[in-house]
Structures are given as C-alpha cells and as structure tokens.
LOMI-661638 format. One line per 2 residues: for each residue y, z, x of N, C-alpha, C. Coordinates in steps of 0.05 Angstrom, whole numbers, plus 5000, padded with zeros to 4 digits. Example, Ala and Ser with C-alpha at 12.3 -4.5 7.8 and 13.67 -1.06 7.14 Angstrom:
4886 5156 5264 4910 5156 5246 4934 5156 5264  4955 5142 5257 4979 5143 5273 5001 5157 5258 $
REM end
This chain:
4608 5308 5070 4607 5283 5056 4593 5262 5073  4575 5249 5063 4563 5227 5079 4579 5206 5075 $
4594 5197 5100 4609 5172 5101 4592 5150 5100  4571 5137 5101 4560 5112 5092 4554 5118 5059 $
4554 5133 5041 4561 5129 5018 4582 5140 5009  4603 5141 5018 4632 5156 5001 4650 5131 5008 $
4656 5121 4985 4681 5109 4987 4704 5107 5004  4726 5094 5000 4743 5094 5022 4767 5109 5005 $
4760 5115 4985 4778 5131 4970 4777 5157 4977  4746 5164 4975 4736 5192 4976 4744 5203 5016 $
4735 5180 5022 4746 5184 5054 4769 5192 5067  4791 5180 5046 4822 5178 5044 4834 5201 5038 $
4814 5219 5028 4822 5248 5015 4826 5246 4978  4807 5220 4976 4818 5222 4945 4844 5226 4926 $
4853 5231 4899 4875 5231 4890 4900 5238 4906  4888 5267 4916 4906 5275 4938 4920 5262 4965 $
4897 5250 4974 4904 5228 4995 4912 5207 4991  4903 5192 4967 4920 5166 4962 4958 5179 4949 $
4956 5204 4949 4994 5208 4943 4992 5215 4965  4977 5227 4980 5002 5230 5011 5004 5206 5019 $
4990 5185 5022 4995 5169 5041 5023 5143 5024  5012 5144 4992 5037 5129 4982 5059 5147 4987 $
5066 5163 4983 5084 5179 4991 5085 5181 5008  5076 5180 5033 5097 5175 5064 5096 5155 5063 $
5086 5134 5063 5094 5101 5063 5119 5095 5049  5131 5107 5024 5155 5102 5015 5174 5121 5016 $
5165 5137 5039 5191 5159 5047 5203 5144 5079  5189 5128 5088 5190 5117 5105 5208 5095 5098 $
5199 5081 5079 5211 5053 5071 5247 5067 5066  5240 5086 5054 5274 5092 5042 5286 5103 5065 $
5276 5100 5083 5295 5124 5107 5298 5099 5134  5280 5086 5133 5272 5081 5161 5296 5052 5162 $
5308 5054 5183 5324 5030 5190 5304 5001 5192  5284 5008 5200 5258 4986 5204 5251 4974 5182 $
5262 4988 5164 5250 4975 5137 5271 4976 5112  5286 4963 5126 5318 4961 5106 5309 4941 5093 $
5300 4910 5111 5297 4890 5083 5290 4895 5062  5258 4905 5072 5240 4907 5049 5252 4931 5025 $
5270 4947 5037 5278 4972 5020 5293 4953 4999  5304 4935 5004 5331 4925 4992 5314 4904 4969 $
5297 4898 4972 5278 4881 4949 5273 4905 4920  5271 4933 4930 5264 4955 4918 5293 4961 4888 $
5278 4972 4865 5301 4985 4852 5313 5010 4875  5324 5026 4861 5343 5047 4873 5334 5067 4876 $
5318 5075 4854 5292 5091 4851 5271 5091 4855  5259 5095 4877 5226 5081 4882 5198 5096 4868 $
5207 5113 4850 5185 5127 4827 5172 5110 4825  5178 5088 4811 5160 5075 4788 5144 5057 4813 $
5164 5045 4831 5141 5027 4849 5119 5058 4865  5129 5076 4869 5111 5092 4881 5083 5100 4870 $
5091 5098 4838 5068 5102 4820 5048 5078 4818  5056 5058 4824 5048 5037 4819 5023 5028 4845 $
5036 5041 4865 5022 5026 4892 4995 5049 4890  5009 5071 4876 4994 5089 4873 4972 5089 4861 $
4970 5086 4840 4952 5071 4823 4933 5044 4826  4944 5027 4843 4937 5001 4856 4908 5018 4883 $
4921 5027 4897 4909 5031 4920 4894 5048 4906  4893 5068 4880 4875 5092 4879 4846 5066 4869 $
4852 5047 4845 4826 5029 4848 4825 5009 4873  4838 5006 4892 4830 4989 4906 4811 5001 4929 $
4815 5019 4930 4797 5037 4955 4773 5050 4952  4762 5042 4913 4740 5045 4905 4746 5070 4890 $
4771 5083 4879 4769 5111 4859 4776 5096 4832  4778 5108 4812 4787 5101 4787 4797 5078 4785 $
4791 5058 4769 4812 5027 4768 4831 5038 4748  4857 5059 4753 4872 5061 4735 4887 5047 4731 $
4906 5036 4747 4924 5002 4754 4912 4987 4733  4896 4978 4730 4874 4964 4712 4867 4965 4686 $
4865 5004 4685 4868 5012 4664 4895 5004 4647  4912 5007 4672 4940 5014 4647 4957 4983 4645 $
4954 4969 4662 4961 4945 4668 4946 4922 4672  4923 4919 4673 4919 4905 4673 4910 4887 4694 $
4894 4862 4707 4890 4861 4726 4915 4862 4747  4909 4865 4773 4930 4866 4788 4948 4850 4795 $
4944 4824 4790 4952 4793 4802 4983 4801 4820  4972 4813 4846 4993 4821 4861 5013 4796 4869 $
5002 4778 4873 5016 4749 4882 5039 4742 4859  5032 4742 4839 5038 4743 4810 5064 4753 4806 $
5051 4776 4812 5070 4800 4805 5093 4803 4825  5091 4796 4851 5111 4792 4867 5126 4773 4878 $
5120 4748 4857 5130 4722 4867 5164 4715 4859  5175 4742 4841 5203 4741 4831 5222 4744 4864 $
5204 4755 4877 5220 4773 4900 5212 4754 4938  5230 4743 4939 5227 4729 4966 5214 4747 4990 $
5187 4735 4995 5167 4757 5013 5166 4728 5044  5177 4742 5062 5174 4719 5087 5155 4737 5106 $
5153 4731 5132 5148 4745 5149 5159 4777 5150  5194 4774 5146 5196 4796 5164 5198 4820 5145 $
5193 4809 5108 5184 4821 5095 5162 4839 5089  5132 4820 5102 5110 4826 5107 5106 4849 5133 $
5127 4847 5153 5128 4856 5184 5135 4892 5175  5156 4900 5157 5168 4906 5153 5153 4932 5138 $
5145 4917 5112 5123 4929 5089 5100 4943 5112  5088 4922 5131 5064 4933 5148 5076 4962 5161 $
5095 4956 5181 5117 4980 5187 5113 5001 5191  5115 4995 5152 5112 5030 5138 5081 5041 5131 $
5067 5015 5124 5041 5018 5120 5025 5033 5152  5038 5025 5168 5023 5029 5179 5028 5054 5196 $
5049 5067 5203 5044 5091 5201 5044 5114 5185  5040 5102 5158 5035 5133 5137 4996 5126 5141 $
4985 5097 5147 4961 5113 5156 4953 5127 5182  4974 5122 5197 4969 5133 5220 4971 5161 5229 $
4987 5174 5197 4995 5203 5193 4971 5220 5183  4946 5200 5163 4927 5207 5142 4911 5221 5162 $
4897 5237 5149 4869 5246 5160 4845 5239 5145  4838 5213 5162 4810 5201 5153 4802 5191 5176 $
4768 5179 5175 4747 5180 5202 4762 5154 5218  4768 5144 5235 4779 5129 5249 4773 5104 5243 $
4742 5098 5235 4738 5067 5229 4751 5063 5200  4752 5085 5182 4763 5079 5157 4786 5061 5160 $
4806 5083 5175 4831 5072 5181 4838 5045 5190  4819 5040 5208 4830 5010 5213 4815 4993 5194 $
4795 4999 5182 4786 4980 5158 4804 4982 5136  4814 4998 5133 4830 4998 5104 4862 4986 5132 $
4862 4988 5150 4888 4973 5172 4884 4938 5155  4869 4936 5171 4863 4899 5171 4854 4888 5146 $
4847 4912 5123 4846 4895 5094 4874 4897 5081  4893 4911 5097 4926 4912 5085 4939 4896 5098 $
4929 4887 5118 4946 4871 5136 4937 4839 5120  4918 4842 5114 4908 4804 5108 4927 4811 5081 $
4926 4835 5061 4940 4833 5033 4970 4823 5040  4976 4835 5056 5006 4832 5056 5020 4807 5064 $
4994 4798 5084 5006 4769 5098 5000 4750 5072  4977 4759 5050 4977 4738 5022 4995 4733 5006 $
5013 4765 5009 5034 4759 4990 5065 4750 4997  5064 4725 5027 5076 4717 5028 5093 4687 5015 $
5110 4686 5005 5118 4669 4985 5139 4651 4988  5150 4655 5023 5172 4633 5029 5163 4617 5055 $
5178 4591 5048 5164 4577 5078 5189 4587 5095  5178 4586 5120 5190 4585 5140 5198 4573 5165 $
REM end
C-alpha cells in the first residue's frame, strides 16, 4: 500500500483496525484503575459507546462517514456537554487512548499524527473550569 495515498484509516488496518483499537481502548477504560473517572461518566455497558467511537473514528480517519450516516453530524462538544469533562477527565480518556494506539500496528508517523489530532480532540471537549 502506498502510504502517501492511503488514508489513515486504511493505514490503521481499516474496519478491522479501527475495532481493535476501539476495543482495546475500552477494555482498558473498564479494567484499568487509571481510568476509573472517566469509566464512571460511562453507562454499565460500554457496547453502545464502543459502537459509537467506533463509527466516529471509522469516518474520522478518512473510511466510511457512517457516524454521519446514522447520526448525523458529530457535534462531539454537543454531544458531551451533559457529562462534566475537566482535565483529569481528558488525562484519563488520553490514558486509554493512548496505549490501545500504542498496541496498533501502523507506520509510526501515523501514530503520532492520529496521537496529537486526539490529544487536541480531547483537550476540546473540555467543559469545566478549573
């Protein structure tokens, strides 16, 4: 695959790769002491958010805009402003984000480009002062 034209989807391992990596990111969140806050914002069941980030990240990394499809635009700010997001919310969420990419098998610059475009998302969807 020529990485100057393949997406960061296609780079990511595609369908397949965007569920492993949502899926260790929220096997992590449910287990990991590091990420109790953020677990505790979560229903009880993390299916539906798993599907969701799932779907989010599969158009955000340039594959299918299904998120989009099925929902509508994303207005992640929007959408998460019911739920008190501070720092150690954001610290927390990163956490996990960041080593289910650090588990992925993709080319190394991917990783930290898709690193530092999750890290600016997450610090956006902060919503309490501090």
């Amino acid at each position: 695959m020529n990485t100057s034209t393949a997406t960061h989807y296609e780079l990511l391992g595609g369908d397949a790769g965007v569920r492993r990596l949502v899926d260790r990111f929220y096997d992590l969140m449910d287990t990991a002491p590091e990420a109790a806050t953020i677990r505790r914002l979560h229903a009880a069941s993390l299916k539906a958010s798993r599907e969701k980030l799932y779907m989010f990240l599969t158009g955000w990394t340039g594959g299918p805009p299904i998120y989009a499809e099925a929902r509508g635009h994303p207005r992640l700010r929007m959408r998460h402003f019911p739920f008190s997001i501070g720092a150690k919310e954001r610290d927390e969420w990163l956490w996990c984000m960041d080593r289910a990419l650090d588990e992925q098998e993709m080319p190394g610059e991917v990783r930290e480009h898709l690193r530092g475009r999750l890290h600016a998302l997450a610090d956006h969807m902060r919503n309490r002062e501090e």
